[in-house]
C-alpha positions in Angstrom: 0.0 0.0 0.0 1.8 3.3 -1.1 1.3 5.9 1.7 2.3 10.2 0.8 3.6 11.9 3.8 3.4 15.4 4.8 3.5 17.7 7.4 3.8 21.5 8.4 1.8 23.0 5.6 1.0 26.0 8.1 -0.3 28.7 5.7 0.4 27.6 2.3 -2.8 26.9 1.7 -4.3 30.6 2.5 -1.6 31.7 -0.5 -3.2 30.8 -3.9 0.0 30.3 -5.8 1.7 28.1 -3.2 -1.6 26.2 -2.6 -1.5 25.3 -6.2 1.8 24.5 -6.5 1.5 22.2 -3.4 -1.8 20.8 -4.8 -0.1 20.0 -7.6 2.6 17.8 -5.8 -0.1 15.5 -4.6 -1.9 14.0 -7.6 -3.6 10.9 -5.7 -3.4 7.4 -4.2 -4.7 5.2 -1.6 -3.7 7.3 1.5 -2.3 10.7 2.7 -1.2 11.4 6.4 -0.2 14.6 7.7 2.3 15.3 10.4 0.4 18.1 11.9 0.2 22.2 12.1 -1.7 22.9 9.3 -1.8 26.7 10.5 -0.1 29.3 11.9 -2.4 30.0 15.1 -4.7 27.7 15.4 -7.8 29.5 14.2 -11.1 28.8 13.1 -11.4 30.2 9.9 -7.8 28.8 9.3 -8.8 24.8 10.4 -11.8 25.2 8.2 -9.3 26.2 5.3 -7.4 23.7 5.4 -9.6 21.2 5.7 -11.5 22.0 2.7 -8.2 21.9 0.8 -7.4 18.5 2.4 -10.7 17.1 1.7 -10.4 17.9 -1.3 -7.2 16.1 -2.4 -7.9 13.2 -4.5 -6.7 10.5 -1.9 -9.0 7.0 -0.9 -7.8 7.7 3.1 -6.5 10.9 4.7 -5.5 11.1 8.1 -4.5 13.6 10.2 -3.0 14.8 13.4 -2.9 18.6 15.0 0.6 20.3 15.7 1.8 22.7 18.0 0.5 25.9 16.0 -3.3 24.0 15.8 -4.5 25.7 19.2 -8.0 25.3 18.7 -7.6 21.4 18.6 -6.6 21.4 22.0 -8.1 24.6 23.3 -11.7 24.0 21.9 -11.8 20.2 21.3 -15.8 20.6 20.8 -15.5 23.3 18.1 -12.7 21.4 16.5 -14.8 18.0 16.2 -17.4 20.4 14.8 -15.9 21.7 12.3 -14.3 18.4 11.6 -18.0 16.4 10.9 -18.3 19.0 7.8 -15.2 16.8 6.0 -16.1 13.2 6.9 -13.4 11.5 4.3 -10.6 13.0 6.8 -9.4 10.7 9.8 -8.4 12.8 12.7 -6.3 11.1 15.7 -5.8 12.1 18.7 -3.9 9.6 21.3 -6.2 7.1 19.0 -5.7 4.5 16.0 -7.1 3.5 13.1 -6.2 0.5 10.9 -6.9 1.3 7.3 -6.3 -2.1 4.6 -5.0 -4.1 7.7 -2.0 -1.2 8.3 -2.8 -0.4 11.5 -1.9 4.0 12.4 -1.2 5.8 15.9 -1.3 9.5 16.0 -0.6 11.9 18.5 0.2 15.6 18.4 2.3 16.3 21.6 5.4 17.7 21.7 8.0 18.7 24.9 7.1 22.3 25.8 8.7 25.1 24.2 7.1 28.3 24.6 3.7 27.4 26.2 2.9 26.1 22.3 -0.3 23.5 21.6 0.3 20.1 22.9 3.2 20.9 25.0 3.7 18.2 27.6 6.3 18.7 30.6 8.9 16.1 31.2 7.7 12.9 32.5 4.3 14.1 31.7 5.0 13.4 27.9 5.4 9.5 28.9 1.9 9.2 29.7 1.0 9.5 25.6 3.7 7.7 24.4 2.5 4.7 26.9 -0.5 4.8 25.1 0.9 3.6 21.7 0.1 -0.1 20.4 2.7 -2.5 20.6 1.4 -3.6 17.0 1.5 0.0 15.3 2.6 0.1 11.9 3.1 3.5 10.9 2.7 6.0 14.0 2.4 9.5 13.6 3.8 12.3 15.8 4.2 15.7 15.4 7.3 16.3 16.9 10.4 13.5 16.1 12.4 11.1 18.4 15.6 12.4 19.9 18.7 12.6 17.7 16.6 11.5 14.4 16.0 14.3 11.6 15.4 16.8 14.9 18.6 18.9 14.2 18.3 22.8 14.2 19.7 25.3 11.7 20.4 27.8 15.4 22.7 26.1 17.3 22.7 22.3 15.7 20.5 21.3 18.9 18.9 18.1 19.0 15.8 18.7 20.2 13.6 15.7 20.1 12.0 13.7 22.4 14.2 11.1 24.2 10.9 9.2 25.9 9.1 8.7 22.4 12.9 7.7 21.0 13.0 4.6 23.4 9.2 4.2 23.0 9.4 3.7 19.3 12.7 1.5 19.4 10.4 -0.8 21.9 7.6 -1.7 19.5 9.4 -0.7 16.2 6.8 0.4 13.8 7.0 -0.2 9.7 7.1 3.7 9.8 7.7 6.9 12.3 6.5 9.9 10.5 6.8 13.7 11.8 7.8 16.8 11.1 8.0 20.2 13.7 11.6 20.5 13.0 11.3 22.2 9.0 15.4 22.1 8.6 15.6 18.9 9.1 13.1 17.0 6.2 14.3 14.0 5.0 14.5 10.4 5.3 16.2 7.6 7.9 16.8 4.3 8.4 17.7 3.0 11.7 16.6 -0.5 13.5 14.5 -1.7 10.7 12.3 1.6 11.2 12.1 4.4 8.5 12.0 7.6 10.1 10.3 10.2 7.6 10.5 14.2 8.5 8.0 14.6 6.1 8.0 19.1 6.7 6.5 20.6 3.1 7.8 24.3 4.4 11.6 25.0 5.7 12.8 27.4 8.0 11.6 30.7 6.9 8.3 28.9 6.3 8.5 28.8 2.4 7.4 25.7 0.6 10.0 22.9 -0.5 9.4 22.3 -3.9 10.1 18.2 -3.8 7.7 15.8 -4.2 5.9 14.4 -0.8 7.8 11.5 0.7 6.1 8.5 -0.5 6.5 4.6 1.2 4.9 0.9 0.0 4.0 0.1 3.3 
């Protein structure tokens, strides 16, 4: 089953020209998952743009998770799920599964805290989603990567992902780990019989990567 990956598509789709050129990168297939902020703050009126865009896109499955710019998924979880019955044909996980063609997916949107963002979770706290996680998932979802995998900044070469979800995902080793969160650091790795896809569509200064979306049989 060929699966597209993306993520971090923030507010290319509130710019005509860049929405086009990024619809034009996704021509179809059985699924699409994205990675998570699919705005710049969160709002109404910007969820509800997106998601018409998404729904639009001409894929059998989509499924999505929020990021840490998608505030009103975790600020107003009622008018979220509200706007999200308009768009049926769009998966949305939260800390929850679904198997699609026997490929069973985990998504979750929280990320270690870093300026008070969506979905920020406190040391140990962050251990308490990651616990949640199948032993049997094939592809999981995160917003934010595993420590010392495609998580490198441009400032400062930091590593900043998250150590907890690292040893979490080499425990059950999933076909697939895809995020994003970290723009710079798009790309594709290998490592314990796991691919590890930063599947970000925009880089640092929030402009759109014009590559084709990571694509995997899985």
């Amino acid at each position: 089953m060929k699966i597209t990956f993306i993520s971090d598509t923030h507010w290319l789709v509130r710019d005509p020209v860049e929405k086009a050129d990024m619809t034009d990168m996704l021509p179809g297939g059985p699924i699409l998952v994205h990675a998570g902020d699919v705005s710049g703050r969160g709002t109404p009126n910007e969820i509800r743009d997106f998601l018409e865009w998404f729904s639009e896109l001409p894929y059998m499955h989509k499924i999505l998770i929020a990021g840490n710019h998608d505030f009103l998924f975790e600020a107003d979880p009622k008018a979220a799920a509200e706007i999200l019955a308009d768009y049926p044909n769009i998966t949305y996980l939260n800390d929850s599964g679904v198997t699609i063609e026997g490929i069973k997916f985990w998504g979750s949107p929280v990320t270690p805290w870093f300026h008070n963002w969506a979905f920020n979770r406190v040391g140990e706290e962050i251990t308490k989603h990651w616990d949640l996680i199948p032993a049997d998932t094939d592809v999981l979802i995160t917003h934010g990567p595993p420590k010392g995998i495609l998580d490198e900044t441009a400032h400062g070469r930091l590593n900043v992902g998250c150590g907890h979800l690292l040893k979490k995902v080499l425990e059950i080793k999933p076909k697939v780990h895809v995020f994003g969160h970290i723009h710079e650091a798009r790309g594709v790795h290998e490592e314990a019989g796991i691919k590890f896809i930063n599947a970000s569509c925009v880089d640092l200064r929030y402009e759109l990567y014009y590559e084709n979306p990571i694509q995997l049989d899985v």
